[in-house]
C-alpha positions in Angstrom: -109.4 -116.5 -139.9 -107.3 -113.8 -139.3 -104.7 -114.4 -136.1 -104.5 -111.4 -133.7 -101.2 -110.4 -132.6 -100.3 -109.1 -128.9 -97.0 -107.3 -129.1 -95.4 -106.6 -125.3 -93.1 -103.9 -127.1 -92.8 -100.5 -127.7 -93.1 -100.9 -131.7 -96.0 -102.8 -133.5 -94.0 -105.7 -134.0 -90.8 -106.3 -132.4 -88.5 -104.3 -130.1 -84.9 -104.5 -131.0 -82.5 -102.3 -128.8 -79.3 -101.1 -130.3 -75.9 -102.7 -129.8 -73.8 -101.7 -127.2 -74.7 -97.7 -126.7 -72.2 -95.6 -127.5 -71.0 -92.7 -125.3 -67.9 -90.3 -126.1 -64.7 -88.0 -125.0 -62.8 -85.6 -126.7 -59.3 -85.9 -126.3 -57.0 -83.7 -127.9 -54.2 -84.9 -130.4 -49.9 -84.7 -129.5 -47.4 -84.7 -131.7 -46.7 -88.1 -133.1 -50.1 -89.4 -132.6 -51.8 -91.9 -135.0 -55.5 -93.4 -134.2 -54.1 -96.4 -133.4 -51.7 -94.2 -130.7 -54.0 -91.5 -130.1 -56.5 -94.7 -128.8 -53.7 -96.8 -127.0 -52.8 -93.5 -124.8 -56.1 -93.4 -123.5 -56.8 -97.5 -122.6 -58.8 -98.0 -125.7 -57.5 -101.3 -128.0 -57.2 -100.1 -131.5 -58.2 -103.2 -133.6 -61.7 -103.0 -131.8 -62.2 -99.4 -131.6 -60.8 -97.6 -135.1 -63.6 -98.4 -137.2 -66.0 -96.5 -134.5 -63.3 -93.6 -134.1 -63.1 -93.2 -138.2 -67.1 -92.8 -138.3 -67.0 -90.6 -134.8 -64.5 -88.0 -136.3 -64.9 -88.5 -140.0 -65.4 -84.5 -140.3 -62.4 -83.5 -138.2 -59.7 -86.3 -139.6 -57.4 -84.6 -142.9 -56.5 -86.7 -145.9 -55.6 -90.4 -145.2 -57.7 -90.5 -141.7 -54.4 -88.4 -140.3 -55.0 -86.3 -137.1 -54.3 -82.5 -136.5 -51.9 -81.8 -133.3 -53.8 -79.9 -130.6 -57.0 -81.2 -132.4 -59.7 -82.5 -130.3 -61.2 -86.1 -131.3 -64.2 -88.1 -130.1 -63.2 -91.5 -128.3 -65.8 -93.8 -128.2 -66.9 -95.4 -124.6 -69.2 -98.6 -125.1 -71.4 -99.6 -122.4 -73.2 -102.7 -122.3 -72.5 -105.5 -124.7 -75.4 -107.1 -125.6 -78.2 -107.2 -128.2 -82.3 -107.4 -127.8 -84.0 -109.8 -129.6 -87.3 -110.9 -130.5 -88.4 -114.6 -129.1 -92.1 -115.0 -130.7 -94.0 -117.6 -128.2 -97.4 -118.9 -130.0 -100.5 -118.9 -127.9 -103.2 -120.6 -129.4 -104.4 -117.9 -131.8 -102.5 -115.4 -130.4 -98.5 -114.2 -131.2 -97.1 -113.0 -128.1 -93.3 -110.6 -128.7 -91.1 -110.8 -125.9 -88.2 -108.8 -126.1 -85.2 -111.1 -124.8 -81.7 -110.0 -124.3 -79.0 -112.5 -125.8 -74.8 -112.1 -125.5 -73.5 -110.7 -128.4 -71.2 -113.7 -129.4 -74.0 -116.2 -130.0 -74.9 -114.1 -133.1 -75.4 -116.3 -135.6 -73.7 -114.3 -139.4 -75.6 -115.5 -141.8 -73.4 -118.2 -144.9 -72.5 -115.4 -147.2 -70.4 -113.9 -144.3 -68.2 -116.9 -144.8 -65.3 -117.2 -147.0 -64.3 -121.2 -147.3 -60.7 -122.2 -147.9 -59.4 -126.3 -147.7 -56.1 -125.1 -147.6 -56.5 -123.8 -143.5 -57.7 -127.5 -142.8 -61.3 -129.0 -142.1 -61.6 -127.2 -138.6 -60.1 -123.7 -139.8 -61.8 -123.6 -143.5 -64.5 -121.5 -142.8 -63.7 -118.0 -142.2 -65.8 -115.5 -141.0 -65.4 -112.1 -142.2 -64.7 -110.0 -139.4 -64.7 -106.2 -141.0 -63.0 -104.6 -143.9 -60.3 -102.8 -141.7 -58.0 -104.1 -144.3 -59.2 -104.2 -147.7 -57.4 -102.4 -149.9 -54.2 -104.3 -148.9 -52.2 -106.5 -150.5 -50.0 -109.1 -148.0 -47.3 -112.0 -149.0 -46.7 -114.3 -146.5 -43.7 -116.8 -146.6 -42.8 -119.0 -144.1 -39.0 -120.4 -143.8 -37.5 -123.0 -145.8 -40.2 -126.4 -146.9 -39.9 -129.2 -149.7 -36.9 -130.7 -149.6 -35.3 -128.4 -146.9 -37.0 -128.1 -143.2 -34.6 -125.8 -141.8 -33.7 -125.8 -138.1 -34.6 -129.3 -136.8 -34.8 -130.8 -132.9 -35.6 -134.1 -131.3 -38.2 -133.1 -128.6 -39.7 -136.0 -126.6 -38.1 -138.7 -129.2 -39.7 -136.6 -131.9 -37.9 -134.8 -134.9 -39.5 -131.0 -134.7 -38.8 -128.5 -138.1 -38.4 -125.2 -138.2 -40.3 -124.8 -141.7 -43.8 -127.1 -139.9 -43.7 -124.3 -137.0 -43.4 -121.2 -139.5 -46.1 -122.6 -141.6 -48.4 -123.0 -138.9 -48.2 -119.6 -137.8 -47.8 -118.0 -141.1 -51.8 -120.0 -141.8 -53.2 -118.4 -138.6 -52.0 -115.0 -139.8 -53.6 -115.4 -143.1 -56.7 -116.2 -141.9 -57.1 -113.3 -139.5 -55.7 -111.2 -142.7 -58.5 -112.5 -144.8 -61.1 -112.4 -142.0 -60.4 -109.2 -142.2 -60.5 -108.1 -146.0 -57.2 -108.1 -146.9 -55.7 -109.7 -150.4 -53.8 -112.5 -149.1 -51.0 -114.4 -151.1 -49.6 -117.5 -149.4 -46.2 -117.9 -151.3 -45.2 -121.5 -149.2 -47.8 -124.0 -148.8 -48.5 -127.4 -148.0 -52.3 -128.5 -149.3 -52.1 -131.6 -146.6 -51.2 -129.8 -143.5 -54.1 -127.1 -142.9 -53.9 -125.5 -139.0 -53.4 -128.1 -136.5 -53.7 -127.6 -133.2 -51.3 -130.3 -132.1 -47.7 -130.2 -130.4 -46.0 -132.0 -132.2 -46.3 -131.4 -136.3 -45.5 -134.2 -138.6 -42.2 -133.3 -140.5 -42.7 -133.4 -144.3 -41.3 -132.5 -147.7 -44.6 -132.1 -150.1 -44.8 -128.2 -149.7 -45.3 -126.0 -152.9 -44.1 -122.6 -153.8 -47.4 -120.3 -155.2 -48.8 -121.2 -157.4 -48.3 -124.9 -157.6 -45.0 -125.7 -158.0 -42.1 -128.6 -156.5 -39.5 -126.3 -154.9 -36.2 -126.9 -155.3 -33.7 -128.8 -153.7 -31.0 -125.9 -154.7 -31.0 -123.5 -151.5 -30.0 -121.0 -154.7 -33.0 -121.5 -156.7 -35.1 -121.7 -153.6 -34.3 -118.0 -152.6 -35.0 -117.1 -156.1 -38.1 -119.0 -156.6 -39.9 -117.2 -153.6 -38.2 -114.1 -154.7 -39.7 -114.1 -158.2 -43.1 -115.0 -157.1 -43.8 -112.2 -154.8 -42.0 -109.8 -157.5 -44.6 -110.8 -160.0 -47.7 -110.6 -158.1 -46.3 -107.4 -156.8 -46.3 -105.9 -160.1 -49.8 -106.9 -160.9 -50.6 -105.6 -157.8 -48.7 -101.7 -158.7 -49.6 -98.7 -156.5 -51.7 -100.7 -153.7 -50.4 -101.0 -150.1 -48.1 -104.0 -150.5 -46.2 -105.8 -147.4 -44.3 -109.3 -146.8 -44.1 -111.0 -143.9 -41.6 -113.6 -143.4 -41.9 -116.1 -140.8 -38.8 -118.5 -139.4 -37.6 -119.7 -136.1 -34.1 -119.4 -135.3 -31.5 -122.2 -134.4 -29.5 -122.0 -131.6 -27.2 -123.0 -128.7 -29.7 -124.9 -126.5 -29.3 -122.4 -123.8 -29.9 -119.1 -125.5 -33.4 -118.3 -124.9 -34.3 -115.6 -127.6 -37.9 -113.1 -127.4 -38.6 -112.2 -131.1 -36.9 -110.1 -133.4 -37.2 -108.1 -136.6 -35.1 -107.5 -139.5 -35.7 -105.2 -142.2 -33.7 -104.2 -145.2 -31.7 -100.8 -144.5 -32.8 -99.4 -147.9 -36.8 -99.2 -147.3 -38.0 -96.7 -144.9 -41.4 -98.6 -145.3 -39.8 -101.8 -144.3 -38.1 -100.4 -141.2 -41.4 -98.6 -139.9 -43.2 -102.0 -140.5 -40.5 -104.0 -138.4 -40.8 -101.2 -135.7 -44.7 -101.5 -135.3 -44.5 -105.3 -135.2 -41.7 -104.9 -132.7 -43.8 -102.1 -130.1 -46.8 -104.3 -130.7 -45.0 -107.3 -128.9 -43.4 -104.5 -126.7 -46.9 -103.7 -125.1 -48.2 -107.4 -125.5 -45.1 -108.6 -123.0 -45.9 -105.6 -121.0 -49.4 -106.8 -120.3 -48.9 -110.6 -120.4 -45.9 -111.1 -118.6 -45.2 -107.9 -116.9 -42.6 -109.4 -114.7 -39.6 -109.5 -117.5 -38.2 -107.1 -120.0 -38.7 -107.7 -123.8 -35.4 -108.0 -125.5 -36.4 -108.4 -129.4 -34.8 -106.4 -131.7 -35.3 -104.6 -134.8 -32.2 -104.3 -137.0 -31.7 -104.3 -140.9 -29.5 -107.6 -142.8 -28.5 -108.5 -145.9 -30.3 -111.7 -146.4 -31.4 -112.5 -150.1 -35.2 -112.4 -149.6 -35.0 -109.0 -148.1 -32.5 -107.6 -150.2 -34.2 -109.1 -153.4 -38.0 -109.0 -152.9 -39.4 -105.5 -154.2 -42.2 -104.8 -151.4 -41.6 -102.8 -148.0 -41.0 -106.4 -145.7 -40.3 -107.6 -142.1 -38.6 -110.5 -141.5 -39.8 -112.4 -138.3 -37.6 -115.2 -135.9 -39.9 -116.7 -134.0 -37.4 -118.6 -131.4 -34.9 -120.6 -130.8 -36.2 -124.0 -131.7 -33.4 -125.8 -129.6 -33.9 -124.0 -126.5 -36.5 -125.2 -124.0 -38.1 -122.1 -123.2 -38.9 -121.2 -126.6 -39.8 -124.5 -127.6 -43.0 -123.8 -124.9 -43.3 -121.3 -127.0 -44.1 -123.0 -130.6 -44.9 -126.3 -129.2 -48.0 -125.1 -127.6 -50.8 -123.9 -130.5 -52.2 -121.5 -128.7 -49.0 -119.9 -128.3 -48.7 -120.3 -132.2 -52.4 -118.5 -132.4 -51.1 -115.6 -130.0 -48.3 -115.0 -132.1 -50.1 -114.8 -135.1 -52.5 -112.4 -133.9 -49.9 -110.4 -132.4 -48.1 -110.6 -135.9 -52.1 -109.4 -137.1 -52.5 -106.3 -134.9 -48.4 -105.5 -135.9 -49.7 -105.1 -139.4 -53.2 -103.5 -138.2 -50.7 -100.0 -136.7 -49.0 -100.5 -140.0 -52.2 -100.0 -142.5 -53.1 -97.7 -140.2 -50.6 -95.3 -141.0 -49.9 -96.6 -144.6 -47.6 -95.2 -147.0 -46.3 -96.5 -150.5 
């Protein structure tokens, strides 16, 4: 027997509205302006909003997404932010459609959306792939010191603390918002037992690897040069894609010098220096908003160190803190600090791809 259906919907079936209508401005274009600065300037955030400004404007950008000075450009204005559903309710014989609004994060994105990865720990494996804003390009990430050397170490609470446990942690939760986000992601230090943890205090060890697999040595020398090599080679392989390192290390200290973080670069790569300046105005505006109250004081200047003079892509060299000052020890203690770093680190690098060059 054939089942009759009683749609309450505008369609035959099911009524699904759109997500989040979309209104726009025009806004014109001033000298200097990326997308990523053009949307800033007018309120918008530019991790959320480029992908929608690339497909509102894709006739009027030039070569490379760049924008034309006294141009006019479409910004996007979203309104609500929710999505209508379908909830089927069987009566008896009948199929009644009701169209049912639900918030937008409770979508579930179906398994293939999901990239798996041991290495970022049981809680942190699955990654959900968040957009392809980055595919295309190729990152190396190496976080300070591991194996046999921990770097700057601290007693907090009775407790030895490690620079190169702190670094790593942050260097994971970058790499997973790089990956969730299409880009090619190399992790040159590692640690297979750590994973993310979400803990104060993290365990000091001496088991971490250099990529691929292998012990790292107890010669600071050979250490430098191990690291060095690896990124060279995968560099190569890699020829004529967008290519950046990111090095991640937390500075020691007098106890009382409390330090914001700061960028080097080496003086030699323009590349380098304009990726050490976006990181360093995307913590500029992130102070700005989240702690409005006190100046930021990181700097960006360029040093001779071996892995920046050595390592052939543009880089940026990161401190994180003083790990024997107090303040900044709230700072890296605290994992969601960690995570607020790293995605500060993410959106850095977002204004960077966003007005790539070799």
């Amino acid at each position: 027997m054939l089942r009759t259906l009683l749609c309450i919907s505008l369609t035959a079936l099911i009524s699904i509205s759109s997500i989040a209508q979309t209104l726009t401005k025009e806004v014109k274009a001033e000298k200097g302006d990326g997308i990523y600065a053009l949307l800033r300037r007018n309120g918008l955030e530019p991790t959320e909003h480029f992908k929608t400004f690339i497909e509102l404007n894709k006739e009027r950008l030039k070569a490379n997404n760049a924008l034309q000075i006294g141009k006019s450009y479409l910004l996007p204005i979203m309104q609500k932010d929710t999505i209508q559903v379908a909830e089927i309710i069987p009566i008896k014989d009948t199929i009644l459609v009701i169209s049912k609004p639900i918030p937008k994060d409770s979508i579930i994105i179906p398994k293939k959306d999901i990239i798996v990865n041991p290495l970022f720990g049981e809680k942190y494996e699955d990654i959900i792939k968040e957009s392809e804003t980055l595919k295309g390009g190729v990152y190396y990430l190496i976080s300070g010191h591991g194996g046999p050397d921990p770097g700057a170490i601290e007693t907090y609470n009775g407790k030895l603390i490690s620079e190169d446990e702190y670094a790593y942690d942050v260097t994971l939760r970058l790499a997973r918002k790089l990956i969730a986000n299409s880009g090619t992601v190399y992790i040159i230090i590692k640690d297979k037992n750590d994973g993310i943890r979400d803990k104060r205090i993290l365990e000091v060890d001496y088991d971490e690897t250099y990529y691929p697999e292998n012990p790292i040595s107890r010669s600071q020398k050979l250490r430098l040069r191990e690291r060095t090599k690896a990124v060279n080679k995968l560099f190569i392989k890699h020829k004529g894609a967008y290519q950046r390192l990111i090095v991640t290390h937390i500075d020691s200290r007098s106890k009382g010098k409390n330090i914001d973080v700061f960028f080097y670069h080496d003086h030699k790569s323009k590349s380098g220096k304009a990726l050490a300046l976006n990181m360093h105005n995307t913590f500029k505006e992130k102070y700005a908003k989240y702690q409005p109250n006190r100046i930021y004081s990181g700097t960006v200047s360029s040093r001779s160190l071996y892995v920046i003079k050595n390592t052939l892509p543009a880089m940026v060299y990161i401190e994180l803190g003083n790990i024997k000052n107090k303040k900044d020890q709230r700072r890296i203690l605290n994992y969601e600090n960690r995570e607020a770093l790293a995605k500060w680190i993410y959106e850095g690098l977002l204004v960077d791809f966003g007005e790539r060059k070799k």
